[in-house]
C-alpha positions in Angstrom: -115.0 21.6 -67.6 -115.7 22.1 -71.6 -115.0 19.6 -74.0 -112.5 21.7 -75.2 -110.3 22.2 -72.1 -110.5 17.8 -71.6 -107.1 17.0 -70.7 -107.8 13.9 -72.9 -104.1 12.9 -72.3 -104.2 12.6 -68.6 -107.4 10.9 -68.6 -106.4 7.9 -70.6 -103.3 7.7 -68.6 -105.1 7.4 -65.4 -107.5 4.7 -67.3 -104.6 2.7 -68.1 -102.7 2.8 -64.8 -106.1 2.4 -63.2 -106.6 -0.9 -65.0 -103.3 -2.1 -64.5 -102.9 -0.6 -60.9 -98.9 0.0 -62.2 -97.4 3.2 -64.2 -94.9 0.6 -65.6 -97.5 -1.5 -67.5 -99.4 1.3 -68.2 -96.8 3.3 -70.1 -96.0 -0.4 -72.0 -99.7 -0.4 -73.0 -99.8 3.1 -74.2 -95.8 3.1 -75.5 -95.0 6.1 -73.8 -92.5 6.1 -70.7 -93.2 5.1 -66.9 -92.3 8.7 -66.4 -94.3 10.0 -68.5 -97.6 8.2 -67.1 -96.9 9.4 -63.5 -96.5 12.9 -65.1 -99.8 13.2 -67.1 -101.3 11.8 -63.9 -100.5 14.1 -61.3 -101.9 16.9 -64.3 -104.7 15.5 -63.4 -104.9 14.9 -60.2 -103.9 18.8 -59.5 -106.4 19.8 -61.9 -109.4 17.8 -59.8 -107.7 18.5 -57.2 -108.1 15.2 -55.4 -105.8 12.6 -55.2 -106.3 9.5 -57.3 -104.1 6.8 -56.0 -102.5 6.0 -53.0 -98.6 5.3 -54.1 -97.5 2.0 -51.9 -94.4 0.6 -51.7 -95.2 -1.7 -54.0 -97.6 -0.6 -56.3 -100.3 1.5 -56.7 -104.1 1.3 -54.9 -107.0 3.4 -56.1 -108.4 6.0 -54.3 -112.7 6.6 -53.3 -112.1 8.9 -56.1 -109.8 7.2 -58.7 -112.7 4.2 -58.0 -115.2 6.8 -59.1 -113.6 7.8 -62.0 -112.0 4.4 -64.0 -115.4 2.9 -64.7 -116.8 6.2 -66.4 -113.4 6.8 -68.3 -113.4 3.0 -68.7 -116.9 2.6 -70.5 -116.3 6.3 -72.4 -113.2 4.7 -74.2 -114.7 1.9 -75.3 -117.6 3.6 -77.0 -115.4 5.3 -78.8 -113.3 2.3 -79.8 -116.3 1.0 -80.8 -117.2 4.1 -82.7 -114.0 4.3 -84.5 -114.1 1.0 -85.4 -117.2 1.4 -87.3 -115.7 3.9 -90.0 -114.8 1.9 -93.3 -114.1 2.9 -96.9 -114.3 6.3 -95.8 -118.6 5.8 -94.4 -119.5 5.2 -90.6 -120.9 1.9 -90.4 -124.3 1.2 -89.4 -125.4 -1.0 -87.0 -128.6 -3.1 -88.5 -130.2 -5.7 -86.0 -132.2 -8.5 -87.4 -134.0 -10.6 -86.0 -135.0 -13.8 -87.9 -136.7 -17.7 -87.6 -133.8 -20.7 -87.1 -135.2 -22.4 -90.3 -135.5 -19.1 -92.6 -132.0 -18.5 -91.6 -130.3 -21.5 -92.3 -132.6 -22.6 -95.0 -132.3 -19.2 -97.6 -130.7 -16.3 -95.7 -126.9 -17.7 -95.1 -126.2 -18.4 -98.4 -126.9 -14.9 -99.6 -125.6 -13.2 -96.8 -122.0 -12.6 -98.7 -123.6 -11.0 -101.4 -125.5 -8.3 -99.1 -122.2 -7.7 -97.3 -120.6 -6.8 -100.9 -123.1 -4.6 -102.0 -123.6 -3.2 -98.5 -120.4 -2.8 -96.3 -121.5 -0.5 -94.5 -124.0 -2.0 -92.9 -123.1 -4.0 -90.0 -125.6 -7.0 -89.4 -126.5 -8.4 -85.8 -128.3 -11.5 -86.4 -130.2 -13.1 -83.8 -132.3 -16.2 -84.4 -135.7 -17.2 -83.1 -138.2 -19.9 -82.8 -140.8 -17.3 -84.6 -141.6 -16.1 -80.9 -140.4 -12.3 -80.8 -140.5 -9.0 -79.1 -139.0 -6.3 -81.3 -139.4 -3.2 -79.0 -137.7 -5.9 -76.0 -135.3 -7.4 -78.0 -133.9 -3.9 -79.8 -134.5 -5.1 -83.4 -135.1 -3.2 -86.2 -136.6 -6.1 -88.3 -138.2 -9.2 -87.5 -137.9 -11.9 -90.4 -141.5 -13.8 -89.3 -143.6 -16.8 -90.2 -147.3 -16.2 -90.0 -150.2 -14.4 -91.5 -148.5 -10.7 -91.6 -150.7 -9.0 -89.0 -148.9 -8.4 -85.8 -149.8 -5.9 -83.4 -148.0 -2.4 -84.5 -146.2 -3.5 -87.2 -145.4 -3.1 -90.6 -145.0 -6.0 -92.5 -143.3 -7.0 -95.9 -144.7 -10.2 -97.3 -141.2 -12.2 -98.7 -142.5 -15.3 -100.1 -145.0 -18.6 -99.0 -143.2 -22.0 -98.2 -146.0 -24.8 -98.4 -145.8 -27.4 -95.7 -145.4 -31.1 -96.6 -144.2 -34.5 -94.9 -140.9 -35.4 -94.3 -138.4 -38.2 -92.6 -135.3 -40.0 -93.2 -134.8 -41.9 -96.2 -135.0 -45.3 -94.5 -138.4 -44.5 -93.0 -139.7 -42.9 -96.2 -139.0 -46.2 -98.1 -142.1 -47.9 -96.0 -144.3 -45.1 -97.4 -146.5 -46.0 -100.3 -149.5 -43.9 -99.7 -150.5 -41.0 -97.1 -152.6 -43.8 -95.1 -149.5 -45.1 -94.1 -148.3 -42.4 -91.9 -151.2 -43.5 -89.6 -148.9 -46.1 -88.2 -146.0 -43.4 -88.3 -145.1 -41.7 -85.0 -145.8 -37.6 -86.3 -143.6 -34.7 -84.6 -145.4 -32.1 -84.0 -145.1 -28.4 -83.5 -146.8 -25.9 -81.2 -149.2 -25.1 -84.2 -151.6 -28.0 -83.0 -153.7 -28.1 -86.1 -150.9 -28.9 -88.7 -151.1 -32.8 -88.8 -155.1 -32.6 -89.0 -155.1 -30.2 -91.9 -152.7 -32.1 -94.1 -154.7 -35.4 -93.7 -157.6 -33.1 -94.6 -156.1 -31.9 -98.0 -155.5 -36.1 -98.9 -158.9 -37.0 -97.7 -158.5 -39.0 -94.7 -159.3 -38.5 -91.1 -156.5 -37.2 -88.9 -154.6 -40.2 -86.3 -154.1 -40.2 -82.8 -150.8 -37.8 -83.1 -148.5 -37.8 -80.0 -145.0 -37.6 -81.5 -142.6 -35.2 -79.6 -143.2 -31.0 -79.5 -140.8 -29.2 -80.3 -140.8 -25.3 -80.4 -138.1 -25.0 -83.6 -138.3 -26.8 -87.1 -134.9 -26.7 -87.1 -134.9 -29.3 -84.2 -137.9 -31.3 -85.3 -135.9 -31.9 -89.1 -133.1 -33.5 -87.2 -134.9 -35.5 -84.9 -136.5 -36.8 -88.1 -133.4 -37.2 -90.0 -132.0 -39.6 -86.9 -135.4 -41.6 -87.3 -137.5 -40.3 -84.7 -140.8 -39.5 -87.1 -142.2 -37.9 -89.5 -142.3 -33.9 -89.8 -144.4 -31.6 -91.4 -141.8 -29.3 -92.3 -141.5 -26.5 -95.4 -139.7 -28.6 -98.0 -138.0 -25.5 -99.5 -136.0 -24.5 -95.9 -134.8 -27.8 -96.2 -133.9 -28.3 -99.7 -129.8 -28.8 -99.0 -131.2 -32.0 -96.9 -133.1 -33.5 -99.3 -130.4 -33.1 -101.8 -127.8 -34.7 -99.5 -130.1 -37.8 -99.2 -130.4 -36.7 -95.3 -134.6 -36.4 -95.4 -136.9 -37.4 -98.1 -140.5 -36.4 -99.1 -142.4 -39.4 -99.6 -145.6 -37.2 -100.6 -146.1 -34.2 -102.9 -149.5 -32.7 -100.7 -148.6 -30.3 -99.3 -150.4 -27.4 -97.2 -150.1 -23.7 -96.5 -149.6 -22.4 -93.3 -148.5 -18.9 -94.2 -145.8 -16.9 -95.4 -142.6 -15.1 -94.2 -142.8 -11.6 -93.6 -140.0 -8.9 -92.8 -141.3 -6.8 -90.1 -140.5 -4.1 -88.4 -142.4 -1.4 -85.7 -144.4 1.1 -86.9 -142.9 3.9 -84.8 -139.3 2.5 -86.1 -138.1 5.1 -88.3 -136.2 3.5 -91.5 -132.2 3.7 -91.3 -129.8 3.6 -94.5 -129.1 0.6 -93.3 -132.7 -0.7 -92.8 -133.5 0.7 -96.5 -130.8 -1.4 -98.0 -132.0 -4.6 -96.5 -134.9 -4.3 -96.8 -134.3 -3.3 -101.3 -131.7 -6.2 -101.1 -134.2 -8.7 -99.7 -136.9 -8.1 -101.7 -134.8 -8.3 -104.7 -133.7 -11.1 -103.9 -136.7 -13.1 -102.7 -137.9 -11.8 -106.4 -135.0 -14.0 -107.6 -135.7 -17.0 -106.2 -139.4 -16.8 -107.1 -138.7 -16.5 -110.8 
C-alpha cells in the first residue's frame, strides 16, 4: 500500500481501541465518538481484509491479526510523537549524547549547563555519567568527556583543561596535619590508579607508606567517604572547589601532582552533527573562560 493511500485515520483508531480493548475509551482518548471508532475500524478491517477483533458480549478481544498489527502501529506512533516533539522555535531538535566522568560533571559542567541550553535550544542533551571507564561505539555516544592522557584507541580527542591532584579530608582530620609526614599515620583512600599515593610522597620527598585505605572506582564516592571521616583522598582540588568552600573538605597541603587532563572525545568515524559542533565551540569557549 503507498504511503499515500495510508488510511492513517483507521490505523490510529485500531491502535487506540487495541490498547484499550474498548471503542468507548478509545473514542474518549481520541475525542471522537464510540461510533465513529467502530466505523474507521471496520475501514480497515475490509481494506486488509481480515478481521481484527473478535466483538464479545462484553468487550472486545484481539484477533492473531489485530495482535500482529498493535505493536507495529504501537511503536510507529510513538516515533513520531517523539519526532514531533522535537520541533521547537521553528528547528528540529537534535539529539546530542554525552557521555562524561561523575566528578567533571558535578564539579564544572552543571553549573554551566543553563547557559549552553540558552545559546543552544536546539540541542537536546543526554547526559550519562561514568567512572572514566567507557565504550563510545557500545554505549551510543557521540562524546566522551575523559580523564587521562588523550590517546584512546580510534579517537579524536580535544584536550579541555589539566586538574592537578592534591590531598584532601574533612576539616577535623585536616586540623592534625602539620606536615606531609603526617599522613603516614593517616588511613589513604585510594583509587584504581595504584600509583597515585606513591607519586605524591615522591613530589614532597619522602618514601611512600603502607597504603590500604578503601578502593573505590569514582572520586565522587571517595570525596564523601572522606568528608564523613574515613581518610584522606588524593582528589583534583578544582572538581571539588564548592566543598572546600562550604567547610565540607579541606586541603591541608598545597603539593600537588598531575595525573592528566580531561579531554572531550569522540570516534573517529563519528561524523560531526550541528549539535556536536555547538558543544564542542561552547565547551571550549568556555573551558577558555575558566582558564583566564
Amino acid at each position: 500500500m503507498a504511503p499515500s493511500h495510508l488510511p492513517l485515520n483507521a490505523l490510529r483508531a485500531f491502535e487506540a481501541a487495541a490498547r484499550q480493548l474498548s471503542f468507548t475509551r478509545a473514542g474518549l482518548e481520541l475525542r471522537v465518538t464510540q461510533a465513529a471508532v467502530s466505523q474507521q475500524v471496520k475501514s480497515l478491517e475490509d481494506i486488509l481484509g481480515v478481521p481484527l477483533f473478535r466483538r464479545l458480549p462484553r468487550g472486545l478481544a484481539l484477533t492473531e491479526e489485530g495482535e500482529a498489527l498493535l505493536p507495529v502501529l504501537t511503536d510507529a506512533f510513538r516515533r513520531i510523537a517523539g519526532t514531533l516533539d522535537r520541533f521547537e522555535g521553528g528547528r528540529l531538535r537534535e539529539v546530542l549524547t554525552l557521555g562524561a566522568v561523575g566528578t567533571f560533571v558535578t564539579g564544572w559542567l552543571l553549573p554551566r549547563l543553563a547557559g549552553f541550553r540558552a545559546a543552544h535550544p536546539f540541542v537536546d542533551l543526554r547526559l550519562l555519567t561514568n567512572n572514566n571507564r567507557v565504550d563510545l561505539a557500545g554505549e551510543g555516544l557521540d562524546f566522551a568527556i575523559r580523564f587521562g592522557d588523550g590517546a584512546w584507541h580510534g579517537t579524536e580527542a580535544l584536550r579541555l583543561f589539566g586538574t592537578p591532584f592534591s590531598p584532601l579530608c574533612a576539616p577535623a582530620l585536616a586540623q592534625r596535619l602539620r606536615q606531609p609526614a603526617d599522613l603516614m599515620r593517616e588511613t589513604l583512600l585510594r583509587s584504581y590508579r595504584t600509583d597515585e599515593w606513591a607519586r605524591w610522597f615522591a613530589t614532597v620527598g619522602l618514601p611512600t607508606p603502607n597504603v590500604r585505605g578503601f578502593v573505590f572506582d569514582s572520586s565522587l564516592t571517595m570525596a564523601e567517604a572522606a568528608v564523613q571521616g574515613a581518610g584522606v583522598a588524593l582528589l583534583p582540588a578544582r572538581m571539588f572547589e564548592h566543598d572546600l568552600r562550604d567547610n565540607r573538605l579541606a586541603r591541608p597541603f598545597e603539593a600537588e601532582i598531575n595525573l592528566g587532563d580531561y579531554w572531550l572525545t569522540r570516534l573517529k568515524s563519528r561524523s560531526e552533527t550541528a549539535a556536536m559542533a555547538a558543544f564542542r565551540t561552547w565547551l571550549s569557549e568556555q573551558c577558555e573562560d575558566s582558564a583566564s
